[in-house]
Each structure stands twice: as C-alpha cells, then as structure tokens.
N, C-alpha and C positions, 0 to 999 in steps of 0.2 A: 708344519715342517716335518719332512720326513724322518723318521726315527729307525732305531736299529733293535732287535730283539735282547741283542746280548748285551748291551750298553745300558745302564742304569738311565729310565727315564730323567728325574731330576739332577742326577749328574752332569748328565749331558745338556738338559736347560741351562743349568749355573755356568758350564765351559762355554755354551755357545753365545750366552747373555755378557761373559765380562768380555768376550773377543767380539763381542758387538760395540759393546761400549766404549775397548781401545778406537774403532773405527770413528764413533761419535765425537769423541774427546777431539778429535782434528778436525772435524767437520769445518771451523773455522779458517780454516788455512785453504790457501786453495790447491781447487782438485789437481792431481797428476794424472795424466790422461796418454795412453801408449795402443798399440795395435801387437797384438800378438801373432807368432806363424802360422795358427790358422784363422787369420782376419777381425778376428773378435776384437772389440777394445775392450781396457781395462782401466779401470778408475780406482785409482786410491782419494780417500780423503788427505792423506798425510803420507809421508817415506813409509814403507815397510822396514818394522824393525822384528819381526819375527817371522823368517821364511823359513816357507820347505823344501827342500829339493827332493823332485822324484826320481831323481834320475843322474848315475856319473856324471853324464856331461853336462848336465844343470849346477852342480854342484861346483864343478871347475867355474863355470860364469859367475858365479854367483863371486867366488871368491876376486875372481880377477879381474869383476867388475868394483870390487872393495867396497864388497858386503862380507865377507866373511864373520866377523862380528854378529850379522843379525841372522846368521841360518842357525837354526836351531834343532833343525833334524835333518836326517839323508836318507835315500834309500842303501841297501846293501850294495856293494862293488863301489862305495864314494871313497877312494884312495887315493886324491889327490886334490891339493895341496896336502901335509901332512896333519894341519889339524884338522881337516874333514876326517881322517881315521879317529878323532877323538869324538863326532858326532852322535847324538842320540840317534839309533836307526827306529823308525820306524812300518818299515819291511821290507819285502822281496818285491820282485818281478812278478811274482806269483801270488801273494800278499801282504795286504795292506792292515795295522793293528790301525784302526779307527778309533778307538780310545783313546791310542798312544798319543794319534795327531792332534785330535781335541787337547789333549794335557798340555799340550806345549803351545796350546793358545795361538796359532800364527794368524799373521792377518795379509799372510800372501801364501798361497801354494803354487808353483811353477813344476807343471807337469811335462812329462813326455807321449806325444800320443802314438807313436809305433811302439815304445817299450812301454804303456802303463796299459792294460785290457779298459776297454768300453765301459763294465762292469765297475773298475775302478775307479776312472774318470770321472762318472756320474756316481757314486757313493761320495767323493770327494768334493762334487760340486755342490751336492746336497746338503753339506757343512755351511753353507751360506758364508763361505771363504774366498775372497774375489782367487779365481783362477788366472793364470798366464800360461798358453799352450809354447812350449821350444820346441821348433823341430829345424834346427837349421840344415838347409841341402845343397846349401853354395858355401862356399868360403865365405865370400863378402857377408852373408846371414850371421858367420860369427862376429864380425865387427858389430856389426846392428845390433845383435843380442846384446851384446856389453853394455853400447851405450841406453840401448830402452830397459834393461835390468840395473842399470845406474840411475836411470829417472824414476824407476818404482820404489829405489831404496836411498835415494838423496846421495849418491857418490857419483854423481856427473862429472864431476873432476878428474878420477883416479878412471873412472868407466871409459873416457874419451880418452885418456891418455893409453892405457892398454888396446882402445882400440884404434890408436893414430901408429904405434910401435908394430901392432901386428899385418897391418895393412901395408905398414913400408918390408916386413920381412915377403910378405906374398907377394908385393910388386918388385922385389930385387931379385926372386928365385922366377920370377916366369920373367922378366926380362933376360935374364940369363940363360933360362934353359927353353920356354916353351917354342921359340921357333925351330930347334931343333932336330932332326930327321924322328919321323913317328917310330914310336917303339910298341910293338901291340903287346898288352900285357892280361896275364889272368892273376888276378887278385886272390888265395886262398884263405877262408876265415877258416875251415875247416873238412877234415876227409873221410870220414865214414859218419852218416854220408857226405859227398861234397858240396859246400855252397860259398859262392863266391857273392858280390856285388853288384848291382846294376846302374847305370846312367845315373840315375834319381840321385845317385847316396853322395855324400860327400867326397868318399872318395873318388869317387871320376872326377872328381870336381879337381883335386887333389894332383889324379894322374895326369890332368890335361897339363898343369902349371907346368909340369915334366916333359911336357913332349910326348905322354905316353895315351895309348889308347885302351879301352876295357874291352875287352872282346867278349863282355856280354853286356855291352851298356842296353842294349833295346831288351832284355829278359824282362816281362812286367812286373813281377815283385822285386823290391827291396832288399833282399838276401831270397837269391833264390837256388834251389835243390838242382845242380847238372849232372849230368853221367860222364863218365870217365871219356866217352865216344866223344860227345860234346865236346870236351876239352881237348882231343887228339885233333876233331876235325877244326874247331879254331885256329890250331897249332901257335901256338903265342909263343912268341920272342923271347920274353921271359916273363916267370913265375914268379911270384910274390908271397911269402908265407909270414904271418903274424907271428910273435913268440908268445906264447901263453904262457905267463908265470912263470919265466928265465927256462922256459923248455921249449925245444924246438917243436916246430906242427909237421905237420904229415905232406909236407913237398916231396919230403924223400921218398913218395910213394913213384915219383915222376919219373926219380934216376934210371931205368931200366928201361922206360919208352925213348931211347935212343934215336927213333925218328923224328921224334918233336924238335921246332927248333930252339927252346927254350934247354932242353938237355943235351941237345948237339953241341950247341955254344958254352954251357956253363954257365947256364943264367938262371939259377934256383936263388933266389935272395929269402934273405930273412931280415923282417924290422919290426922295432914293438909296435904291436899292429895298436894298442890303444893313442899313440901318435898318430895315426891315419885314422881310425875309425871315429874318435872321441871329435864333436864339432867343436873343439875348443880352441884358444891361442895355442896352447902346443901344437896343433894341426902343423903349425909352419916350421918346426923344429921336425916334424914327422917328413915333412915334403920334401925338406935339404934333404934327410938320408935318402928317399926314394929317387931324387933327383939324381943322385950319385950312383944309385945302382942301374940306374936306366941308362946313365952316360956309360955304364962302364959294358951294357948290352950291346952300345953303340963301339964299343971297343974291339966287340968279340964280332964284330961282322967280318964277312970276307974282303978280303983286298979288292976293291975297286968298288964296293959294295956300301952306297948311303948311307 
C-alpha cells in the first residue's frame, strides 16, 4: 500500500487497519451495491456510517439524503445545512490534510471530480477507502444522487422521500414555465476576467426549466473564460449575475453597453448564484427565482413582440 512521507508510517498502519476492520465487522450483512457518476460501482459491506464529503454540493446530499448524522468531515465552502458549518474540515480545493481524513476513520469518501485535482483523487483512493465520484449535470442526476447516497448510508426512506418532493418542485416550474417564448440568457459567475457556463453545467440544465437559453451552451469547458466582444456579439436578452456573500457581482460592468439587449430592456438580474450553481434540492428553489426574472424579460419585450 502506498504511503506518504509526512504521515507517521505505523500511524497510519493502525488508522488504515481499524477502518479496515469497520468494513469486515459487516462483511455478514449483505453487500450494497450502487454505480456512481462516473460509472464505477461501489460496494459497501454494510451502511456507511463515517463519510466524507469533498465538496459543497456533496455535503448538501449527504445531509438531505439523511445522513447527516454520519458525515464527519467537509471540505472548506460546506455551509449548508447549518450544522455542516460545525464540520471537522479536512481541506481546501487546493488541499487535502491526509492525516486529518485517516483520523476520522471514514468508511466512504464521496468526492467531486471537476472540483477535487487528479492528484487528490488518487491520494484519496490510495487510502484503500471505497470512493463514490458526484458529479451531477442534469437535474434529474440530483434525485438519483439522493436516493444512491441513501443506499450507501441505510436512509432510503428519508433519501426517496427528498427525492420524490424535489422532482415534483422541478416538474411544476417546467410545466409552467418551459414552454414559454425562449429568453436567451448569459449566466455571469464572474468579471475580471469573465467566465460564464457552458451546456454541460447544470445550470443550462436549470435555464431550460425556464424557457431560457445559454448563449454559450456549445463553449467546450465547463466554466469557460469569454471576452467582453463575445458577450456583445451574443447580445443576450438578459444577464444573470450570482451574489457572492450578500454583494453584488460585476453585471454592472454591462449598464453602459446600451446596445445590448439585455441593458436596453432592464434585464441585469441578480440570484444567489449557489441556488443555481450547487447540484443540490435547493437547485429548484434557485430555478422558481430564475423563472421569475426570465418572465419578467418576457415583460420588457416590445409591444407585439413574443
């Protein structure tokens, strides 16, 4: 097994030996068996009762798949529910205290593989820790998550029911709003420099429920870097800007390009973008407000105008 330089050899023996042993202890039970987002299966011998979440929106599933009780670390930004803020963090985006994760013994890590580095991934797999990859990029992805992160941790009850509530709020706002005249929209997470969203992300996923279009959904990354040009020659309908920690983002960079139609009309919106961005059940609380600014785009057309 591979080992770490800065980690106390037999330290690390004894942490990885008793969280081997939790796995044996259930050996008798039978296995739980699920497929992860990216296609892997994953076997537990028994529920997981010591997870990790690497990642915000892991952390949101986990709880409101009703595990909360068994996460016992987060990564940094885990601010939701409010006792995730009481979580033992075990690192950044940028690193991981490998120590820390051993001490807390888990006997599931559920990682993010666009937010955790390649480097970290496999340090973590190398823990001899059954892994689970989330990467949900549909809506629908979030229901699935809940209930396959309910069957790694024995709450299929509470997991199916969060995910029966959530699917009826996404199937009431796109029954209402998605046939609606297209609103073409540019998404801003951020302005110097600018980068908005692509197809892939959940949000599009998000904007469609709306009636709205990405007008950079074909861009081939994930969050990717556009030029100001970019954005005039799209000329989007209306602009969407996240609020970062109850402060406004950089739309207003917009007000001034008068010829756009997104600033002709008055359609600079603001929403807390971790309601859209985060693939979790909130998603659908993020989508009614978006739904609402997009109808209200739909207000500001001209007379005679779809």
């Amino acid at each position: 097994m591979k080992t770490y330089a800065y980690l106390p050899h037999l330290r690390m023996l004894a942490l990885l030996g008793a969280s081997a042993g939790m796995v044996a202890a259930g050996a008798a039970q039978a296995a739980i068996t699920v497929r992860d987002d990216a296609g892997n299966t994953v076997t537990l011998a028994k529920p997981a009762q010591r997870v990790i979440a690497m990642a915000p929106h892991i952390t949101e599933l986990l709880f409101a798949a009703g595990g909360g009780e068994r996460v016992v670390g987060a990564m940094n930004f885990s601010d939701y529910p409010e006792a995730a803020k009481r979580l033992p963090l075990i690192g950044s985006d940028a690193q991981i205290d490998l120590e820390r994760v051993l001490a807390l013994r888990p006997d599931l890590l559920v990682v993010w593989q666009s937010g955790n580095t390649a480097r970290q991934i496999e340090q973590l797999k190398s823990l001899g820790v059954p892994v689970f990859y989330s990467e949900p990029k549909k809506l629908e992805q979030v229901a699935t998550s809940l209930t396959r992160l309910g069957q790694l941790m024995g709450t299929e009850a509470v997991a199916q029911a969060a995910a029966q509530d959530y699917r009826q709020k996404i199937a009431a706002l796109s029954a209402r709003y998605a046939a609606r005249p297209v609103v073409r929209v540019f998404y801003q997470i951020w302005e110097r420099p600018i980068y908005t969203l692509n197809g892939e992300h959940i949000a599009s996923d998000a904007m469609r429920v709306c009636g709205g279009q990405n007008v950079f959904a074909d861009e081939r990354v994930p969050a990717p870097n556009v030029s100001s040009e970019a954005v005039l020659k799209a000329n989007p309908e209306a602009i969407i800007g996240g609020q970062r920690h109850d402060a406004e983002s950089g739309i207003q960079i917009w007000r001034k390009v008068t010829a756009m139609e997104a600033v002709k009309r008055g359609n600079l919106f603001m929403l807390d973008s971790e309601l859209l961005v985060r693939a979790t059940p909130r998603i659908a609380d993020g989508i009614a407000v978006l739904c609402e600014k997009l109808e209200t785009a739909r207000q500001h057309r001209p007379a005679g105008k779809p």
